[in-house]
N, C-alpha and C positions, 0 to 999 in steps of 0.2 A: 399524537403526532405521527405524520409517515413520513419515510423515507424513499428513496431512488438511488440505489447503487449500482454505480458502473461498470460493470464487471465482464462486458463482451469486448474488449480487444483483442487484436488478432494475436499479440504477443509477441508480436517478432523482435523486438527489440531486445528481451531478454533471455533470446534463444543461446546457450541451448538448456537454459536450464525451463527452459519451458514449450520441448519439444512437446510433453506428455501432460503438460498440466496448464491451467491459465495464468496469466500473472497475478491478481489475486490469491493465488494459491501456494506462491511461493514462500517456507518457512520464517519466520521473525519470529528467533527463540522456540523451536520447536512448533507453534503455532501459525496459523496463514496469515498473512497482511489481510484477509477479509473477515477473519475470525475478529482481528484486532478493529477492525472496522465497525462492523457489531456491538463489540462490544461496548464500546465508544456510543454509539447512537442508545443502546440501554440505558447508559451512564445516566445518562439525558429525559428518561421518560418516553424514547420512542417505542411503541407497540405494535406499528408494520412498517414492512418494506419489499417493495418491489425490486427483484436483482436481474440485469439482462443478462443472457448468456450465449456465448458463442464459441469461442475455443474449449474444445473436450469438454462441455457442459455438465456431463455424467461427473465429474469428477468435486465441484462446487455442492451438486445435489445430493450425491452421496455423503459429502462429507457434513454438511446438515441436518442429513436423515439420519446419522450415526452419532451425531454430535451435539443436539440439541441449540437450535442460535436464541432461545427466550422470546424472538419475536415472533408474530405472523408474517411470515413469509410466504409470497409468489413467487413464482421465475414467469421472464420474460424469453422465451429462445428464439436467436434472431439466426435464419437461414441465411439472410443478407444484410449488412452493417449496416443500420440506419442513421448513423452518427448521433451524437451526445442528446441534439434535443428529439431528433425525430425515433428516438427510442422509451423516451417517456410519454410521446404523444401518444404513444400505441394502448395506455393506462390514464387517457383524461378523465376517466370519470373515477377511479381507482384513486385519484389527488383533491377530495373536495374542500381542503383548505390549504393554509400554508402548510409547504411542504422543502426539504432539504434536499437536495443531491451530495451526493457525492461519490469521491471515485474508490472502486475497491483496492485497488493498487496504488495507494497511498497510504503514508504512517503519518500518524496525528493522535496529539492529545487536547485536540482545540475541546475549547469550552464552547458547546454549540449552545447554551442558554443563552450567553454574550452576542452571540449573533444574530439571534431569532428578537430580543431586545431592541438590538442594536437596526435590523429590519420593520420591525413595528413602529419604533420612534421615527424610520424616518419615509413611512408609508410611501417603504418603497417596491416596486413589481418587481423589481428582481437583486438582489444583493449577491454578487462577489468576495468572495474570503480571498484576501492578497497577505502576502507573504513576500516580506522586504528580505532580497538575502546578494550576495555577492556575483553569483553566478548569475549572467540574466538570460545569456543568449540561446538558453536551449527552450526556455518559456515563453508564452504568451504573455506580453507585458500590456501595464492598466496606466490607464492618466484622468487620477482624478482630481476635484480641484481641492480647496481648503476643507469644504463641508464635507469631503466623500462620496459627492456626486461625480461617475464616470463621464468624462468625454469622450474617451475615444479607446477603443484594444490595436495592438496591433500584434499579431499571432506568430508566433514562431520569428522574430524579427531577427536583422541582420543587422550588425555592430552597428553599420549607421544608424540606425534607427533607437538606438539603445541611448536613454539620457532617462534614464528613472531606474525604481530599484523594485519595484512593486510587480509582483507577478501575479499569476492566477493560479491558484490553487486545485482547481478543479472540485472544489464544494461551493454551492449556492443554493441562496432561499427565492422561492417562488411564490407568490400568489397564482392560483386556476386560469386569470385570466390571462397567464403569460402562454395558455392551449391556441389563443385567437391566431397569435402570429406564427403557430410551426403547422406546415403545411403536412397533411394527413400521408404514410407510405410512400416517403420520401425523403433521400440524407440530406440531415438538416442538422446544424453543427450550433453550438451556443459559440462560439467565440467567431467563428468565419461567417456565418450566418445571421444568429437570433439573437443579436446585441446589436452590431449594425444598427438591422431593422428596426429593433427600440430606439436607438439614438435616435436614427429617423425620422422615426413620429413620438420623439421627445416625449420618451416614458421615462420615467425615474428610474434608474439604476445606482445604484450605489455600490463604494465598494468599501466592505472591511477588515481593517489590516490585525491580522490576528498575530498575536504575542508565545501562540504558546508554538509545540513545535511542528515543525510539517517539514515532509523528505517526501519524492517521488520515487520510488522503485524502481524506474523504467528502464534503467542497466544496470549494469552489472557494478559499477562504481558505487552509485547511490544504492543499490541494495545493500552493499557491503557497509556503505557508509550509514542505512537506517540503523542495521545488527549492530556495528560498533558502536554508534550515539545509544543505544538500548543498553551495552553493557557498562556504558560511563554515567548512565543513569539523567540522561538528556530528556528521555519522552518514558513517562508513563503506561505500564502495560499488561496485562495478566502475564503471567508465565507460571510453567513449573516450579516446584520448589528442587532445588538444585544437587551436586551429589553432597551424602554426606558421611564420606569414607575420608575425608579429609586430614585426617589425622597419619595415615600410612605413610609410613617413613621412605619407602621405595617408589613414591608418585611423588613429583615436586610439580605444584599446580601456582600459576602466576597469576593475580587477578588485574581485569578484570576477565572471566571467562562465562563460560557457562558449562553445565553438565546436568543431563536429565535422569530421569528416572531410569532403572534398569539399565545403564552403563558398566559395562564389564574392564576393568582396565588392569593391565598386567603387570609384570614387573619393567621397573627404572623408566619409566613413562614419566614426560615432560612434558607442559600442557602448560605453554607461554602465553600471556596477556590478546587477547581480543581474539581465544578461539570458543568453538561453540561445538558441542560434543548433544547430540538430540536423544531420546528417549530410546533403548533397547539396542543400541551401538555395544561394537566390541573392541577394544581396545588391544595389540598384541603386547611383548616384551619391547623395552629400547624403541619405543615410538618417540617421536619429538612433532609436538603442535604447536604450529607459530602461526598466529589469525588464519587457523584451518576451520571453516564450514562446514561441519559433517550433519548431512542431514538421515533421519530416524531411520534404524534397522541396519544400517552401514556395518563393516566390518576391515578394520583396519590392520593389519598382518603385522608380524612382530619387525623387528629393523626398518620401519621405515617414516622420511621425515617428510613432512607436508608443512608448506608454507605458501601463505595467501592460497590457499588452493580451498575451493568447494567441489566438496562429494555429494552425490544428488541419491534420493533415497535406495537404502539394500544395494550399496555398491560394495563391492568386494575388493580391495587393493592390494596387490598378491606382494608377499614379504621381501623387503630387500630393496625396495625404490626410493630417490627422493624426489620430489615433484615440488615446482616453484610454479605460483603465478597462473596456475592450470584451473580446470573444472573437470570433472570425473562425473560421468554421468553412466549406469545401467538401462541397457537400452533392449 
């Protein structure tokens, strides 16, 4: 089986922690939302994938080249955003069967066999992964009828328009011939575009509504909110194995948290429920963590208290602050 992940957005939404890096790239539990992405598609039996790339590219390809992903991997690098479908058109012959998309900057433990099943039985050209949740209005929402057959998207909609709970996920299965309808070196978009024009000329589309779990990353809310569902044990996902100095009477550690490999931490350090401490961090004296993000190589000075705040990698936070509600990035 291959894949197609989406991994060229501009990223701006999750600026600033991703002045230097792409979204995809951004840590979940010491590892990247696209690592966990991968790994997901392995789960499954996938043995290639095509990734497009566009913000800091270098940074994706290095981190592959040093990191081993199990598949056959291409990059795709896009000089100009061709949008979601006119970026896989640029690899029509690269898909010569059914084939998955999905987005790198997203967390999920879907069961993609379910859906590949769930597309064969209903021979259909292109299937939507929907995801029923509370929030509707920052998503593409779906209307399908009893069978799962789509009528109609409407993209980024506005409270009027909002009377369903069904969104889009941004993973879908394709058959080849869905190459007929996206026009060659041109943005061409699946949701504003290349669903439309199926409904159209009344192709089968289907859409389905997947159980297990899905978050988009795309602010700073929902990042915080993937990391904490990961540490209440919501979504399924490799990680490090955690600290294990657990036992020092001068560290009082709340769970749930996390702590990586190579964590230095000092004396009367407090280290409250939903914070995440990454691989090769230093910890000073009289620190207090309250859902603090510290991501890998960091270095945290002694007296001081961080809450809701994310540190962004090798940042250095000089002793004696306390900082609420912030992001600390090394620049």
């Amino acid at each position: 089986m291959k894949a197609f992940i989406l991994a060229a957005g501009a990223s701006t939404r999750l600026r600033p922690l991703t002045y230097d890096i792409p979204k995809p790239m951004v840590p979940i539990i010491e590892k990247p939302a696209l690592y966990h992405t991968v790994e997901n598609l392995k789960k499954y039996g996938f043995k290639d994938a095509c990734i497009n790339l566009y913000h800091c590219p270098e940074v994706i390809t290095d981190y592959f080249k040093n990191n081993k992903s199990g598949l056959n991997v291409i990059y795709s690098a896009e000089k100009e955003l061709l949008g979601t479908a006119g970026a896989i058109k640029k690899h029509e012959k690269f898909f010569d069967n059914t084939f998955v998309v999905i987005s790198g900057d997203g967390l999920t433990d879907i069961n993609l066999k379910k859906v590949l099943e769930f597309h064969k039985k209903k021979k259909s050209l292109a299937t939507v992964v929907l995801k029923e949740i509370d929030a509707k209005f920052e998503y593409g929402i779906i209307l399908p009828d009893s069978n799962g057959k789509i009528k109609s998207f409407i993209e980024k909609p506005k409270w009027k328009d909002i009377f369903v709970n069904t969104i889009n996920t941004g993973i879908y299965v394709f058959e080849p011939e869905i190459f007929k309808y996206i026009p060659a070196n041109k943005f061409f978009d699946f949701s504003m575009d290349l669903f439309p024009l199926l409904l159209k000329n009344k192709k089968n589309i289907y859409g389905y509504v997947m159980k297990e779990y899905w978050t988009d990353i795309g602010n700073i809310s929902e990042y915080k909110k993937g990391i904490f569902d990961v540490l209440d044990g919501k979504v399924k996902i490799k990680s490090a194995s955690s600290y294990n100095e657990q036992s020092r009477k001068d560290v009082k550690i709340e769970y749930p948290c996390f702590i990586g490999k190579n964590v230095k931490i000092g004396k009367n350090v407090v280290i409250k429920p939903y914070s995440v401490i990454s691989e090769n961090c230093e910890i000073g004296d009289n620190v207090v963590l309250e859902k603090a993000i510290v991501w890998n190589g960091s270095k945290i000075s002694k007296n001081v208290t961080l809450s809701n705040t994310i540190v962004g990698f090798k940042t250095i936070i000089p002793k004696g602050i306390s900082l609420f509600d912030s992001i600390i990035m090394r620049r």
